[in-house]
C-alpha positions in Angstrom: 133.8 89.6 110.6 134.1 86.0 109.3 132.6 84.0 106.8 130.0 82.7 108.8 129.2 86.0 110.5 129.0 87.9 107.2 126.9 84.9 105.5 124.6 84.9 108.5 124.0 88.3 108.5 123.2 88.3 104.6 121.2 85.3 104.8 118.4 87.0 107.3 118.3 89.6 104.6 117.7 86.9 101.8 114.6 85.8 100.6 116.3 82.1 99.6 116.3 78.9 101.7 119.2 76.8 102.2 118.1 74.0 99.2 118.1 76.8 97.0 121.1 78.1 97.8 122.7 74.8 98.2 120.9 73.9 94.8 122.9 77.9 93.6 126.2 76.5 94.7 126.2 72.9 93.9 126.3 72.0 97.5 123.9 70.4 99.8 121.3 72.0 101.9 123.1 70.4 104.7 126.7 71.5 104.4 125.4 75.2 103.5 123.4 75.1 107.0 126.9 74.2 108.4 129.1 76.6 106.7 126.3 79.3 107.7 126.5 78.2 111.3 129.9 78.0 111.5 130.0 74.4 112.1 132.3 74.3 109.1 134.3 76.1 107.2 133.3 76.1 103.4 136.7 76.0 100.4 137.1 79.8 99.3 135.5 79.4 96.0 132.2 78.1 97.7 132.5 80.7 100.6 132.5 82.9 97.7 129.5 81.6 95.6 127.5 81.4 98.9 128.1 85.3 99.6 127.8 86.1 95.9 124.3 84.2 95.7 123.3 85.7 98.9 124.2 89.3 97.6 122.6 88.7 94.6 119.7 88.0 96.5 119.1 90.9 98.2 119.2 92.9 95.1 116.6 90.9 93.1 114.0 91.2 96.3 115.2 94.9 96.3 114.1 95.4 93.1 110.9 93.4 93.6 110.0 95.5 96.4 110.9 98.8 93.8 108.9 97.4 90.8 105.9 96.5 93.5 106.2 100.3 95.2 106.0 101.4 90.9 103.3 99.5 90.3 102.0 101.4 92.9 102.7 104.8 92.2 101.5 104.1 88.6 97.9 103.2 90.1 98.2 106.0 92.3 99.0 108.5 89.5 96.0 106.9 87.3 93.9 107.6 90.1 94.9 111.1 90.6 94.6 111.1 87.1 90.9 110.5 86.8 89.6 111.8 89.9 91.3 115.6 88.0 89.0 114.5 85.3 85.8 114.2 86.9 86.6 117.4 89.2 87.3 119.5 86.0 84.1 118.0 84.4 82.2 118.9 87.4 84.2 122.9 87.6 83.0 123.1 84.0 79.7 121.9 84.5 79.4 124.4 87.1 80.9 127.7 85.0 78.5 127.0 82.4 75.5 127.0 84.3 76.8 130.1 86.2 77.0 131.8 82.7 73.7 130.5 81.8 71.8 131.9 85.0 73.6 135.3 84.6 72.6 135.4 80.8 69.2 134.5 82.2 69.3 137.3 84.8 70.8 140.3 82.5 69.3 138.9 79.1 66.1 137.3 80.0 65.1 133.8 78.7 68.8 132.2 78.9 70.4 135.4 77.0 69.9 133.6 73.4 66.2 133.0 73.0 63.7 135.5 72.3 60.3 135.4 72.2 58.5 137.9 69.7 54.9 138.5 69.9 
């Protein structure tokens, strides 16, 4: 694979447009389009800056996309979070009426009040 093979490849991966990497490797927007199409073929050391730019890249949008799918998750988890809370309130809400209508039942005026006459 050549240069302009690999750098094509890279650069439908890569969020970046040719100005900025042009403005990455002090070259023209122009003459990177070239390189990139094969039309000509870049000096090694600015072959290399365009791959390592490109590469570079690809990681920074990967971890873009990661923090955003964290971001995410963290939401997610705060949901979960309070939608436990409110279940559990609800669960206990629940328990203490079922003791107070047995108390009621086997005790007689809610199990703790008694009347005296």
């Amino acid at each position: 694979m050549n240069f302009s093979e690999k750098a094509r490849a890279m650069r439908m991966k890569s969020p970046l447009t040719l100005r900025e990497i042009g403005e990455r490797c002090n070259v023209s927007e122009s003459m990177v389009s070239r390189y990139i199409s094969g039309a000509a073929k870049p000096p090694d050391d600015v072959a290399e800056k365009i791959l390592e730019v490109l590469r570079n890249s690809e990681q920074d949008d990967d971890r873009c996309v990661c923090a955003a799918h964290i971001d995410d998750l963290r939401r997610l988890i705060r949901q979960q979070q309070r939608e436990k809370r409110v279940l559990f309130g609800i669960i206990v809400f629940f328990l203490v009426f079922t003791l107070l209508l047995y108390l009621d039942a086997t005790h007689g005026a809610w199990g703790v009040i008694r009347y005296v006459e």
